[in-house]
N, C-alpha and C positions, 0 to 999 in steps of 0.2 A: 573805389572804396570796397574793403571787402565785406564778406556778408555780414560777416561775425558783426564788421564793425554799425553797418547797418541794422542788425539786430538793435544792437549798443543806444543807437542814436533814437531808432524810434521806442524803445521802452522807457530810454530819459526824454522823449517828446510826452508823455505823460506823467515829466517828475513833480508838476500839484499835487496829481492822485497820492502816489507816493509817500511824499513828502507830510499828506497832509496824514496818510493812514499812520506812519511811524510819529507823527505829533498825537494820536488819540493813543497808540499804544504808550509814551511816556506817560501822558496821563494815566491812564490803564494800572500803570504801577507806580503812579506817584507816590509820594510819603505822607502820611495824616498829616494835618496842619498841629504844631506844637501851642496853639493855641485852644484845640481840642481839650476839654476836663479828661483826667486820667483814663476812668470808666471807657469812655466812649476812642480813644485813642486806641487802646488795647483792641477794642472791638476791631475796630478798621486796620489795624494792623496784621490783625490773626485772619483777617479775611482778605488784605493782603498778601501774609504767606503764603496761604493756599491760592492764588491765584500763579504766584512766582512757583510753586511749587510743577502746578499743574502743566503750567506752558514748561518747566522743565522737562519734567516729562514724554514730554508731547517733542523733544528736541530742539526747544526752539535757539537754547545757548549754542549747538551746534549749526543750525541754521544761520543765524546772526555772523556767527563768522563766517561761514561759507560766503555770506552774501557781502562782507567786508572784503574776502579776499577776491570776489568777483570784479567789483566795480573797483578795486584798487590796480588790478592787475591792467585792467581795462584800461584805466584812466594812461598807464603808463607806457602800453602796448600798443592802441588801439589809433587808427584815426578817426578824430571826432568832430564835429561841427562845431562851427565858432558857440562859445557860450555854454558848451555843452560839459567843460571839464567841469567850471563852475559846481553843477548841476552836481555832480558826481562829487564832490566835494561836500556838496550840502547835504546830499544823501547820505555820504559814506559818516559823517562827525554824528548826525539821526540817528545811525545804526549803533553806532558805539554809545551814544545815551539811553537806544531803549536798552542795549546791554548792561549799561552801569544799573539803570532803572531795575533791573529783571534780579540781577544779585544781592542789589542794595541789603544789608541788614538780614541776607538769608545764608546763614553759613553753608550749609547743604549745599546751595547754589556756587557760591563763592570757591568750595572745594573743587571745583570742578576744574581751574586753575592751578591746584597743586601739582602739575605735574610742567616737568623741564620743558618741553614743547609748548604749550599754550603760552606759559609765563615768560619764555623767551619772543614768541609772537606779540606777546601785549607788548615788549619792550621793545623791541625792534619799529612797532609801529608806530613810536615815539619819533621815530626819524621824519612824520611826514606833517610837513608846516603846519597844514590845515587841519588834520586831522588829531594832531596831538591832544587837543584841548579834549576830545569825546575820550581818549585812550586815559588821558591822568584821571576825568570821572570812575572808569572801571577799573584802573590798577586802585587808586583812593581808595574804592569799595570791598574791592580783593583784600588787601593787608590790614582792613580795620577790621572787618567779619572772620576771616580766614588766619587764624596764626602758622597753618603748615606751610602757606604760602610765602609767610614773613621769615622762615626759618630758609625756604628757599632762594633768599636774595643773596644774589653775589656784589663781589666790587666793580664788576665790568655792567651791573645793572644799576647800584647807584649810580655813578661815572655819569651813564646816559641821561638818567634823571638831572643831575646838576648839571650834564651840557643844556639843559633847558631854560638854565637862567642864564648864560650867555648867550643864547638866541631870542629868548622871547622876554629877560626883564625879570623885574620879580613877581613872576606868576600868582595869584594867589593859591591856583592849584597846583601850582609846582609845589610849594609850597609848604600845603595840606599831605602831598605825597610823601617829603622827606621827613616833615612831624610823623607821619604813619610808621616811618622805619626806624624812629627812635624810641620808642614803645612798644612791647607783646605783653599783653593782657596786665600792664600796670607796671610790666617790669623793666625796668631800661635797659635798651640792647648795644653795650657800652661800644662794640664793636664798628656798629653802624654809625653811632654818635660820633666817634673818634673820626671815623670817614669822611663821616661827612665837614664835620669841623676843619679837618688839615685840608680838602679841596676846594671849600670854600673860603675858608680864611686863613689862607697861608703866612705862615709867619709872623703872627699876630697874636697878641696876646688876648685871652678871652676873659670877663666876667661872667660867671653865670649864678645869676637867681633865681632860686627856686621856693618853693611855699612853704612854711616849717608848720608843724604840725604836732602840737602835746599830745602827749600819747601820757593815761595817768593809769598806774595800776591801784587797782583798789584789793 
């Protein structure tokens, strides 16, 4: 076994610690509970941002990947002891939650994504079984907070998205992700719609309902 890999094994011989320290960071930046009165949501929110702001800062978005594409690379590279890919797995989906956690509802954060390299790493990262599930958490958070991101979507990156309901069913975060790309800040992005409708339901005729809404001028 090489060193590297022995590195590898004994830093995931203390994947608890780990694991348990990336569960107090989601916490760290979890979302107020919507059961919170107005008042007091706003509070925990704004003091929220600043927390997501801070550890921006501080690089932690750059970090976060670095430490996805370590143990990913690892995982596929590397020889590892029985039990130990597991581990790496459990890690790696961790990582990609405190990420989604970290940008949640902070556009600043979010933009950090608008650029071809990152947005095509989030997507690419969709290829890996296990880890899909933490990646549609921070694309989801990207194209809801983020509209330059949304302007950045191509057809070869929906495509990837919708192979995700032939491999995994009907996601609910799959899901959530293709709802994100049919809307930028209210407005329908007929383009994406259109996409998505002929690769999912080819040659099929569609109903579509929508809310109707009096508009009265006075």
């Amino acid at each position: 076994m090489s060193i590297e890999a022995e590195a590898v094994n004994h830093l995931l011989s203390k994947s608890d610690v780990v694991q348990a320290l990336l569960q107090d960071l989601i916490g760290f930046f979890s979302q107020p509970s919507q059961s919170l009165d107005h008042e007091e949501r706003q509070i925990r929110l704004k003091a929220l941002r600043n927390r997501q702001d801070l550890f921006q800062e501080e690089g932690m978005i750059r970090i976060l990947i670095a430490a996805i594409n370590f143990f990913s690379e690892r995982r596929d590279k590397t020889l590892l002891l029985e039990g130990v890919e597991e581990k790496i797995e459990d890690i790696t989906n961790k990582l990609y939650v405190v990420l989604a956690a970290l940008i949640k509802g902070n556009r600043a954060n979010c933009s950090n994504f608008a650029q071809s390299a990152r947005l095509n790493w989030l997507v690419n990262r969709l290829q890996s079984q296990q880890a899909s599930s933490g990646v549609l958490e921070v694309l989801h958070s990207v194209l809801i907070d983020s509209p330059e991101v949304l302007n950045m979507i191509t057809e070869s990156h929906i495509l990837a998205i919708i192979g995700l309901l032939d491999r995994n069913g009907r996601d609910p975060k799959v899901l959530d992700v293709l709802c994100s790309l049919c809307v930028n800040n209210g407005v329908a992005v007929r383009a994406n719609q259109n996409l998505i409708c002929e690769n999912i339901l080819q040659r099929r005729d569609l109903l579509l309902q929508t809310a109707l809404v009096d508009h009265v001028a006075w």
